[in-house]
C-alpha positions as CSV (number, residue, x, y, z in Angstrom):
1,X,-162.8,76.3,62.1
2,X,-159.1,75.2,62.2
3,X,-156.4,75.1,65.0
4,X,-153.2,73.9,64.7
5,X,-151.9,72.2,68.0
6,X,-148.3,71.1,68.7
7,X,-147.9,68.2,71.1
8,X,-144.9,67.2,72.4
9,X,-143.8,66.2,75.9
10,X,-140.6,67.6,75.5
11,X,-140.8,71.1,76.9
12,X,-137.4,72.2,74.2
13,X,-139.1,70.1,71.6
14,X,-142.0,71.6,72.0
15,X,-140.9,75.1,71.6
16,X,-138.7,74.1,68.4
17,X,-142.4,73.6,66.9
18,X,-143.8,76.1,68.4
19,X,-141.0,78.4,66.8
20,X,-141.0,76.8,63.5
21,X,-144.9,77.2,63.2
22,X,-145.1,80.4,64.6
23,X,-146.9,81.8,61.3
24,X,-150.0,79.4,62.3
25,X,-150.2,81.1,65.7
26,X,-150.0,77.3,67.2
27,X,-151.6,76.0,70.6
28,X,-149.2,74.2,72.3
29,X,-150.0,70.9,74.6
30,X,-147.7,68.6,76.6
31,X,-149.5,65.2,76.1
32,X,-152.4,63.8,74.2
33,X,-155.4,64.9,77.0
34,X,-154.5,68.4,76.3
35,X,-154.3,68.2,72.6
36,X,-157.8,66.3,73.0
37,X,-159.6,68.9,74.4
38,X,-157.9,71.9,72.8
39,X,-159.4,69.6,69.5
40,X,-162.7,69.9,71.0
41,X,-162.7,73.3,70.3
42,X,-162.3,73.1,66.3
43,X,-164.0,71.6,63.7
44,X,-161.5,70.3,61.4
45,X,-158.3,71.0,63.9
46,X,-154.7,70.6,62.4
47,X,-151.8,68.8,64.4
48,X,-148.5,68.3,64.9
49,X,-147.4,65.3,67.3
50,X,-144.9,63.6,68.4
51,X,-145.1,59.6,67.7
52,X,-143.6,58.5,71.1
53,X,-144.8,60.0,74.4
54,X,-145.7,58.6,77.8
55,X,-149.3,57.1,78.9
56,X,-150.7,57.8,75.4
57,X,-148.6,57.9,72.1
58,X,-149.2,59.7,69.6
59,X,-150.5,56.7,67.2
60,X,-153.4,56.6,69.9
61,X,-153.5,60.3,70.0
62,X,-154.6,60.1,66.2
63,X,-157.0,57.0,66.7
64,X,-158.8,59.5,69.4
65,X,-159.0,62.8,67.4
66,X,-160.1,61.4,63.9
67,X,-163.1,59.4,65.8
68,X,-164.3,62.3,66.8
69,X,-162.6,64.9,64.1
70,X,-163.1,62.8,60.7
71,X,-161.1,65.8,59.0
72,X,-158.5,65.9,61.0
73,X,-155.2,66.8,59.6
74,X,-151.7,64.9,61.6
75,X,-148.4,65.4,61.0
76,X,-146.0,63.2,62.8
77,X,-142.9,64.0,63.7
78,X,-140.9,61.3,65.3
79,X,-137.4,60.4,65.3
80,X,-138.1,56.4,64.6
81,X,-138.8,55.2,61.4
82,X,-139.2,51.6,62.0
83,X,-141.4,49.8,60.6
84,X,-143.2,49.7,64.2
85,X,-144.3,52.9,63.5
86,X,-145.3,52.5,60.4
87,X,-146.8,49.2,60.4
88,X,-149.4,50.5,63.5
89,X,-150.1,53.7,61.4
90,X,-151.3,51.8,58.4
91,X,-154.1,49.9,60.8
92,X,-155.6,53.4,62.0
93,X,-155.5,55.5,59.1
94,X,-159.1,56.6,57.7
95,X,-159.4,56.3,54.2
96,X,-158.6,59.4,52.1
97,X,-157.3,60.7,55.4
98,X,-154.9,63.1,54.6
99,X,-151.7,63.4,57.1
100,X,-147.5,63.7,56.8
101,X,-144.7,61.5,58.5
102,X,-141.8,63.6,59.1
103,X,-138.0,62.3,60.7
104,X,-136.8,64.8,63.3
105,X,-133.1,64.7,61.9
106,X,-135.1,66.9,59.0
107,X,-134.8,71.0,58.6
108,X,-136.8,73.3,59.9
109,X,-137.2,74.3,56.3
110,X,-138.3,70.6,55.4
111,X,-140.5,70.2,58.0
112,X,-142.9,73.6,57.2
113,X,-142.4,72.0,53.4
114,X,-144.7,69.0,55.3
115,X,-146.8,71.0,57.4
116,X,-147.5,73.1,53.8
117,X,-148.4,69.9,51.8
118,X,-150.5,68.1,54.7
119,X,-152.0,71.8,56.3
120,X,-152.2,73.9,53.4
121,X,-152.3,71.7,49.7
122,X,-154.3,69.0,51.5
123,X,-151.8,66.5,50.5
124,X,-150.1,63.2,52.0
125,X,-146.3,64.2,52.8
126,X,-144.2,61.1,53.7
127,X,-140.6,61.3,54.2
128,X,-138.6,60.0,51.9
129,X,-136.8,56.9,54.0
130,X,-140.4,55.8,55.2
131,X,-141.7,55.6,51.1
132,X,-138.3,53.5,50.6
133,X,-139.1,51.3,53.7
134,X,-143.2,50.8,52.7
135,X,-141.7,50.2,49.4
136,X,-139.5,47.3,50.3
137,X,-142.1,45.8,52.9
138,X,-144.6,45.7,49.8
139,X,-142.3,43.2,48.1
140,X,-144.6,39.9,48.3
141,X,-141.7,37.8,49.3
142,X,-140.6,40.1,52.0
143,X,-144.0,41.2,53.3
144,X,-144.5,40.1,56.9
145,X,-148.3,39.2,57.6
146,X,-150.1,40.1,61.1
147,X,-149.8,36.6,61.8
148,X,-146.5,36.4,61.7
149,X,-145.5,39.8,63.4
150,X,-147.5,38.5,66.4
151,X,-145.5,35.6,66.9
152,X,-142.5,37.9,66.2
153,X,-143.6,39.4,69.7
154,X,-144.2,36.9,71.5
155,X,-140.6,34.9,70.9
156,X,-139.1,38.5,71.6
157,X,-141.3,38.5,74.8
158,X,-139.6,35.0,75.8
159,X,-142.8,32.7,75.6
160,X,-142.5,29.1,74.3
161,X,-144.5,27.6,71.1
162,X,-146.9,26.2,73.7
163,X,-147.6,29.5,75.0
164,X,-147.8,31.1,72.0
165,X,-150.3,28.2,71.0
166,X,-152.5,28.8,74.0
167,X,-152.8,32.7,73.6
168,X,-153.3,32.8,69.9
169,X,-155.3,30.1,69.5
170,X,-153.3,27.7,67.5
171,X,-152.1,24.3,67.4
172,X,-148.1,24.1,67.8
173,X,-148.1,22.7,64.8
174,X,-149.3,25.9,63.6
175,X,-147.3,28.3,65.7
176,X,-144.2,26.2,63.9
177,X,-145.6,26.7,60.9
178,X,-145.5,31.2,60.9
179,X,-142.3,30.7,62.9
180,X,-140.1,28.9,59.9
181,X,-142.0,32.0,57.7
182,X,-141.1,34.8,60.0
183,X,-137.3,32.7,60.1
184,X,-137.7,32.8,56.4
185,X,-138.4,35.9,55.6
186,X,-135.8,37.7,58.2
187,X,-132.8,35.3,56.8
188,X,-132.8,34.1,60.3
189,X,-132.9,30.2,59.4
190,X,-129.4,30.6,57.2
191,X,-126.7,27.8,58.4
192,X,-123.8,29.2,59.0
193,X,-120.3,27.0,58.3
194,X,-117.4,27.5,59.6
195,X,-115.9,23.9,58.6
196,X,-116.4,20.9,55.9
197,X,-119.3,20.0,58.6
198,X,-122.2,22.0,58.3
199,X,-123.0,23.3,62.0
200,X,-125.6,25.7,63.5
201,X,-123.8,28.5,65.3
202,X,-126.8,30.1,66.4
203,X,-129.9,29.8,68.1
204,X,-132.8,30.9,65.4
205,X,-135.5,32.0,67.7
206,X,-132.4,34.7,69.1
207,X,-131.4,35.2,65.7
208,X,-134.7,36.2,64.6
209,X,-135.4,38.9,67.4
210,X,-132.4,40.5,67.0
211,X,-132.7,40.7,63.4
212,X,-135.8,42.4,63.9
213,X,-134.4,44.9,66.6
214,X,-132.1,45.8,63.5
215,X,-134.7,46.1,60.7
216,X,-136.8,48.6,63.0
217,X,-139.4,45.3,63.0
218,X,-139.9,45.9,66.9
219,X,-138.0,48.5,69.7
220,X,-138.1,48.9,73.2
221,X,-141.2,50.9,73.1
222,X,-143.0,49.0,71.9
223,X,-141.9,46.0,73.8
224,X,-142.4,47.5,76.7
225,X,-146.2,48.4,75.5
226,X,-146.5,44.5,74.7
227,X,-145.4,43.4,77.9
228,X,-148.2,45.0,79.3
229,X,-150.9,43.2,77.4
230,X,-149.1,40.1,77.8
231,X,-149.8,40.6,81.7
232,X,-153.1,41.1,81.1
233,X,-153.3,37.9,78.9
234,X,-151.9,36.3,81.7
235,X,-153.5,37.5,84.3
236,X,-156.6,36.5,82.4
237,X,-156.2,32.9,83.3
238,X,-156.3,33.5,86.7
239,X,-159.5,35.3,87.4
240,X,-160.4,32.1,84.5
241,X,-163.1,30.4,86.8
C-alpha cells in the first residue's frame, strides 16, 4: 500500500505541498520522526521532503525509511543545489532506487511534473542544474575524491596539517600531499601578479575554503553538522586512557 507524506518544518512550506499534492490526498509531518512512523504504516510509502531541517535532515530521513522501506519512493525538494547535497546523496542512494531532486525556485507545475515521473512513471527526475553540476563533477580532472573533500573540512574547520594528520590517520607528508590536489583542483594555488615580481597575495588554505563556499563544495549547514563530529573527535582523546 502507498502513502504519500509531505515533510517540511516550515508550517507555509508545508502547506504549499500539501496544496500542490492535494490530488494524492497527502499526510503531512513537520520533521523526520513523524514521517517515520506515518511510513510504518505503508508498504512501499511515497515522499516528499525537505533536504534541510533541524535534528534530522532529510538526507538522514531517506537513509532511515529505505532501510526499512527498500521501495521507497523520495522526492527532494530543497532550495540548495550544492554539491553538499548532492555529493551526500550519491553515498546513500540504494541501487535502482528510484527518487527526484527538485529546486524550490521551480513551478508548482514543474514540481507535480517530478512527483509524476518519480511517484507515478517510476522514473528518476533530476533537475536540470543538478545533471549540469554531476556532469561537470564527473570530469576526471575536476573530480574531487573523499580523500580530499575531508581535508576540504577540516582546513574550513581551522585545524592544522598536524591535526588533520592525527585524526585521519596520515603522515603530514600525506595530508600535504591531498592539500596541493584539493588547491589544484579549485584553482586555489594560482599566483597572482600584480608587478614584474611574482608575489603571493593570498593565503591558499583561505583561498581554497572560500572557493569552496562559492562552488556549493561546503555551506554553513553542513559546517555546522561537522563541527559537531569534530567535538566528538576531540573529545575522544580525552576519555583516551
Amino acid at each position: 500500500m502507498t502513502q504519500l507524506i509531505i515533510v517540511d518544518d516550515n508550517p507555509r512550506d508545508r502547506g504549499f505541498l500539501c496544496d500542490t499534492f492535494k490530488q494524492f490526498k497527502p499526510i503531512a509531518a513537520a520533521n523526520a520522526k513523524e514521517a517515520v512512523a506515518a511510513c510504518d504504516r505503508f508498504t512501499d510509502p511515497w515522499l516528499v521532503t525537505d533536504i534541510q531541517m533541524p535534528e534530522t535532515n532529510g538526507i538522514e530521513l531517506a537513509k532511515q525509511v529505505w532501510s526499512k522501506h527498500a521501495g521507497a519512493r523520495l522526492l527532494f525538494w530543497s532550495q540548495h543545489s550544492d554539491e553538499t547535497y548532492v555529493r551526500a546523496l550519491a553515498k546513500i542512494i540504494p541501487p535502482e532506487t528510484v527518487y527526484g531532486y527538485v529546486l524550490k525556485n521551480n513551478s508548482a507545475d514543474i514540481l507535480l511534473r517530478a512527483a509524476q515521473s518519480v511517484f507515478e512513471d517510476c522514473q528518476c527526475w533530476i533537475d536540470p542544474l543538478i545533471r549540469r553540476m554531476r556532469a561537470r563533477g564527473s570530469r576526471r580532472d575536476d573530480k574531487f575524491t573523499d580523500a580530499e573533500y575531508e581535508v576540504l573540512i577540516d582546513i574550513a574547520l581551522g585545524m592544522t596539517d598536524l591535526a588533520i594528520a592525527q585524526r585521519r590517520f596520515l603522515s603530514r607528508r600525506g595530508v600535504q600531499n591531498r592539500l596541493q590536489s584539493l588547491y589544484t583542483k579549485l584553482g586555489a594555488n594560482i599566483t597572482l601578479r600584480s608587478h614584474p615580481g611574482e608575489s603571493e597575495l593570498h593565503n591558499v588554505r583561505t583561498r581554497a575554503v572560500s572557493l569552496a563556499f562559492q562552488r556549493g563544495l561546503i555551506n554553513a549547514y553542513e559546517l555546522k553538522r561537522q563541527e559537531t563530529l569534530l567535538g566528538q573527535w576531540l573529545q575522544s582523546l580525552i576519555d583516551r586512557p
